[in-house]
KELUMKOL-735145 format. One line per 2 residues: number of its first residue (from 1); their letters; for each residue x, y negated, z of C-alpha. Coordinates in pm, 1 decimal. Last residue first. Example, Ala and Ser with C-alpha at 12.3 -4.5 7.8 and 13.67 -1.06 7.14 Angstrom:
<tortors>
2	SA	1367.0:106.0:714.0 | 1230.0:450.0:780.0
</tortors>
This chain:
<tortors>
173	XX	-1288.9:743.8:-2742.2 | -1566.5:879.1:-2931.2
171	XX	-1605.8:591.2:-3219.6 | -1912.1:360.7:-3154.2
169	XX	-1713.0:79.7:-3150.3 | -1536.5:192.8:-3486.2
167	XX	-1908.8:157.6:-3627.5 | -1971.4:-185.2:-3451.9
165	XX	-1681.3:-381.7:-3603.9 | -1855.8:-523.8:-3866.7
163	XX	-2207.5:-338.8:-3959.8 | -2384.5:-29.3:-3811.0
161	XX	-2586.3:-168.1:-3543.9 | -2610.8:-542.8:-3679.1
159	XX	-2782.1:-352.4:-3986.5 | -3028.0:-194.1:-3723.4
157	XX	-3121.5:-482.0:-3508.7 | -3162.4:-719.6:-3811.4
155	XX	-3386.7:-447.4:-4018.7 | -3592.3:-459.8:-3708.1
153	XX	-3612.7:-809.4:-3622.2 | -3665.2:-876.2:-4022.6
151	XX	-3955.0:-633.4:-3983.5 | -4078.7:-833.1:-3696.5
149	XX	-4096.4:-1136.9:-3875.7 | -4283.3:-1027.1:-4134.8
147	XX	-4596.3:-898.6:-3904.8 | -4560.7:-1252.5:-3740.4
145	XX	-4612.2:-1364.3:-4069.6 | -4930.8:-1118.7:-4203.9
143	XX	-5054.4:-1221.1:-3871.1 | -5013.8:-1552.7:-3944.2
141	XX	-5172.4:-1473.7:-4277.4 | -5486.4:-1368.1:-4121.1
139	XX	-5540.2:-938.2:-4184.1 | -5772.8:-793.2:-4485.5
137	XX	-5638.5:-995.5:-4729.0 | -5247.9:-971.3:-4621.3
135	XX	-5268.4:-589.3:-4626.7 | -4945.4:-560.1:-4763.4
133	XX	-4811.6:-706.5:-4465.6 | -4998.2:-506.9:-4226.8
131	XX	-4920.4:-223.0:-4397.0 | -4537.5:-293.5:-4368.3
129	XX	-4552.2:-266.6:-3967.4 | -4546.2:129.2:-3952.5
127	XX	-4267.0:177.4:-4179.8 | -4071.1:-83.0:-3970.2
125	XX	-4172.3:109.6:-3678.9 | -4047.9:450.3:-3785.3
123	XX	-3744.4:288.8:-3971.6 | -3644.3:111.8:-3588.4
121	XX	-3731.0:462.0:-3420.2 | -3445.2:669.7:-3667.1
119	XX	-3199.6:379.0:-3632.8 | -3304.5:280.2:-3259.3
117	XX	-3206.8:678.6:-3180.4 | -2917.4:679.1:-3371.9
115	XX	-2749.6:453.9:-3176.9 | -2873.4:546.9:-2868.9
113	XX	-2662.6:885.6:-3031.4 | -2373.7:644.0:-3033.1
111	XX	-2352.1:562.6:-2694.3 | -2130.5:233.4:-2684.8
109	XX	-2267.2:34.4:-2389.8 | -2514.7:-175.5:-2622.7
107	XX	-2671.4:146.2:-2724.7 | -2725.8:262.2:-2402.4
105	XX	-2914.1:-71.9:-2394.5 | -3081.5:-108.4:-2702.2
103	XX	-3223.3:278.9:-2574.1 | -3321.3:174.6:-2257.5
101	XX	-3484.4:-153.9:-2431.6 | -3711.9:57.5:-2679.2
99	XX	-3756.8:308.0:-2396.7 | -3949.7:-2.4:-2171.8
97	XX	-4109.1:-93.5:-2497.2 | -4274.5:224.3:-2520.4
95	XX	-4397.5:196.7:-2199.9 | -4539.8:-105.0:-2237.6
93	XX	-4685.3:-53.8:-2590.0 | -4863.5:250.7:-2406.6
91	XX	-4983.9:5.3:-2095.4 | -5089.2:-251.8:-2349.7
89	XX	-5314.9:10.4:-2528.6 | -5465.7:128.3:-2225.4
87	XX	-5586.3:-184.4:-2104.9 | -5739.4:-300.6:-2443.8
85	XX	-5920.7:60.1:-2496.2 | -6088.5:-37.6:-2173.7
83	XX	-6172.3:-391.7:-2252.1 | -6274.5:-287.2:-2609.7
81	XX	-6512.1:5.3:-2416.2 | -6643.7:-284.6:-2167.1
79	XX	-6708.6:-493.7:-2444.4 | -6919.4:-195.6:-2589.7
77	XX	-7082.6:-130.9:-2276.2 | -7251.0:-516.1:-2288.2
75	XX	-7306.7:-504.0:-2666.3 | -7532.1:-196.7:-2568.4
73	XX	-7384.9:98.0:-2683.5 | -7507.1:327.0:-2996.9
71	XX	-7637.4:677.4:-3031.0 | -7573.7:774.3:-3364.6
69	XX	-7815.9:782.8:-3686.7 | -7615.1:640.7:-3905.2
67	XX	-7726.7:293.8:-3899.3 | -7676.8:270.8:-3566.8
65	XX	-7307.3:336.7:-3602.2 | -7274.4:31.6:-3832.3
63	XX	-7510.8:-204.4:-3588.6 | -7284.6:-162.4:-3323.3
61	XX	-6951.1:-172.9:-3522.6 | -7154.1:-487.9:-3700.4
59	XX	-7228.5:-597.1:-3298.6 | -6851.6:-555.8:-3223.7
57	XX	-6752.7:-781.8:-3508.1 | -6993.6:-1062.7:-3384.0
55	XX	-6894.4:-1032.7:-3040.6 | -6516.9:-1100.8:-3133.4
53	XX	-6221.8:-942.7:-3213.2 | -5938.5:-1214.5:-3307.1
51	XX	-5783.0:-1213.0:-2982.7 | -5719.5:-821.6:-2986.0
49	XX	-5520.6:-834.9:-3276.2 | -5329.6:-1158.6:-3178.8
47	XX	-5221.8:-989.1:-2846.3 | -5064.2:-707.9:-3052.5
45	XX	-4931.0:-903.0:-3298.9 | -4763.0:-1122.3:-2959.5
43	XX	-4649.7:-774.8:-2816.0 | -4502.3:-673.3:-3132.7
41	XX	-4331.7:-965.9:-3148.4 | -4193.2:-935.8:-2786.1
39	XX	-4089.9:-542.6:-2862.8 | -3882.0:-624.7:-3172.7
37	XX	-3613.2:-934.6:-3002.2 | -3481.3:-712.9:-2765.8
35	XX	-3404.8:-503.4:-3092.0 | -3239.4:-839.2:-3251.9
33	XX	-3096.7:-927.1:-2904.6 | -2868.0:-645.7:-2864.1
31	XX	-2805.2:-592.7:-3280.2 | -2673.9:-926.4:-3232.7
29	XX	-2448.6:-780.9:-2941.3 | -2396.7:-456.2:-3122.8
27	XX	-2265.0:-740.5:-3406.8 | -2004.9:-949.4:-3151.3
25	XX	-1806.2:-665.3:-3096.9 | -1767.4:-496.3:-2782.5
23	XX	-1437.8:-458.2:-2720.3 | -1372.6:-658.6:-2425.0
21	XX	-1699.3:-729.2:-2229.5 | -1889.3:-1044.6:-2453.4
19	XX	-1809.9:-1363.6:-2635.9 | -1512.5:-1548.0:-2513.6
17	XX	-1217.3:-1235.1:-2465.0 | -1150.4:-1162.5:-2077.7
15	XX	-820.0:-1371.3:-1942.9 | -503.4:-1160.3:-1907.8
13	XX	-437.5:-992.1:-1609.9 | -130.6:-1179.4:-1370.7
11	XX	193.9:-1098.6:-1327.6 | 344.8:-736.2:-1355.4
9	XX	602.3:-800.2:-1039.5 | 290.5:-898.1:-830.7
7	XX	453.2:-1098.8:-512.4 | 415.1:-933.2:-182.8
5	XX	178.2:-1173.0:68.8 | -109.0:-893.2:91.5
3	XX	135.8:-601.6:147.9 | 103.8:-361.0:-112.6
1	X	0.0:0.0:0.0
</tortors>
């Protein structure tokens, strides 16, 4: 043991890089905040999905399923239902954000296959969001925007992923 008043023959550490731990490039950092980025879109789509369902549109549901014969709700008990359905859609989105951000986050410390796992998820979702761009007549256009933005959030986090530096990052060590 080194007595606390012996000088340090080796001198002092050098200073930390500007910009992050050592060795993580700046890219899996932009690839970070890019995938961090995905899940708060998704939640504003989702928010502006619900928003624009009103009474009107669940009296034609109503009226569509009466039509046909079927029991139907009460306006009352179907805004109960959208209520329900609300609740338990947020909770899933929740959750699958929460393993959205473990996996940016393994990622971020160098695990390749977390790595992998955003690539093969991130194409999942992006496939998953184009329809509602196509579908610009049938959805607003600011949903059609937001819906545009998130794919760029996506292709972001997954090009920063594999781009610059990041690939010999991801090397086993």
């Amino acid at each position: 043991m080194t007595p606390p008043d012996a000088v340090n023959p080796y001198g002092a550490a050098p200073p930390p890089p500007p910009g992050g731990p050592p060795g993580r490039p700046r890219t899996v950092d932009l690839a970070f905040w890019a995938g961090i980025a995905c899940p708060v879109i998704g939640f504003v789509m989702l928010a502006m999905s619900f928003a624009s369902i009103n009474d009107a549109e669940l009296q034609v549901v109503l009226d569509q399923a009466g039509a046909t014969g079927q029991r139907t709700l009460t306006l009352d008990e179907a805004r109960a239902l959208f209520r329900v359905t609300l609740a338990v859609v947020a909770v899933f989105c929740l959750v699958l954000a929460g393993l959205w951000i473990m996996f940016l986050v393994f990622m971020r410390n160098g695990r390749n296959w977390a790595r992998i796992v955003i690539t093969v998820v991130g194409a999942l979702w992006f496939l998953l969001t184009v329809p509602t761009v196509i579908g610009g007549a049938t959805t607003s256009i600011v949903t059609a925007l937001v819906a545009v933005l998130q794919l760029a959030a996506i292709a972001a986090t997954v090009i920063y992923a594999y781009t610059g530096d990041a690939n010999r990052y991801f090397q086993p060590r």
